[in-house]
N, C-alpha and C positions, 0 to 999 in steps of 0.2 A: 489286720488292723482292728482297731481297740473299737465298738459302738459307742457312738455318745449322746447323751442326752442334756438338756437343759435339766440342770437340778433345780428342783422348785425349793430345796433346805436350802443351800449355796446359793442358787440364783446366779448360776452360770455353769456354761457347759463345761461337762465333766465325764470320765470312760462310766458308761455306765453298768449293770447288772450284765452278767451271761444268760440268767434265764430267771424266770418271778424267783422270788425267795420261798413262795410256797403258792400253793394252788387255790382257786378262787379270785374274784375281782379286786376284795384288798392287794393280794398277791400282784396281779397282773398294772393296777393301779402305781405301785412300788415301782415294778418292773419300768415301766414307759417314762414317771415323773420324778424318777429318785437316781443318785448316783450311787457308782459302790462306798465313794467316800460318805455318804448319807445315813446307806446300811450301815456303813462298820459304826459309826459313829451311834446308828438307833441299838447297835449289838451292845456295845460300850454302855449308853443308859441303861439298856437291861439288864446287863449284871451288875449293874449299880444298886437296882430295884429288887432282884432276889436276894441280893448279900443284906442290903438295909433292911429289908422286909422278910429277911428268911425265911425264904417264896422257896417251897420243890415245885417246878417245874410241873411235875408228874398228878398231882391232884388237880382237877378240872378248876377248883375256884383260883386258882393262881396263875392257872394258862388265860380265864378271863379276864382276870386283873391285867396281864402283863398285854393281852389283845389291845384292851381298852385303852391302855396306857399308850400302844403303837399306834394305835389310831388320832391319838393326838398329838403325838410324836410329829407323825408324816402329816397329817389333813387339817390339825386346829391353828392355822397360823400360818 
C-alpha cells in the first residue's frame, strides 16, 4: 500500500514520497509535507528554470540558485 500524506502544495491527501528527495532537513521536510505529485510538479518548474536560464546544473552558482528557488517552491506560500 501507497504512504500518504497531506500535501501542503495540494492541500489534500495524496500517495506520498518513497523516501526524502535528497538528504538533510530540507530533504526530509519535502519528504513528510509534500506529495509525489508536488515533487514532479517542483521537477517540471526546474527544468523550466535551467532551460529559461540556461542553468548546468554542474557549477555550484546554479545548484544555489535552483536550491533557493525550491525553497520557495515548497515553504513560501
Amino acid at each position: 500500500m501507497a504512504r500518504t500524506v497531506f500535501c501542503r502544495y495540494f492541500q489534500k491527501t495524496l500517495d506520498g514520497l518513497e523516501a526524502p528527495p535528497f538528504p538533510g532537513p530540507a530533504g526530509q521536510a519535502i519528504f513528510e509535507g509534500f506529495s509525489k505529485a508536488a515533487w514532479e510538479a517542483w521537477l517540471a518548474h526546474q527544468t523550466m528554470l535551467i532551460n529559461e536560464n540556461r542553468l548546468s546544473p554542474i557549477e555550484p552558482a546554479a545548484r544555489k540558485f535552483l536550491e533557493e528557488e525550491m525553497e520557495k517552491f515548497f515553504f513560501a506560500g
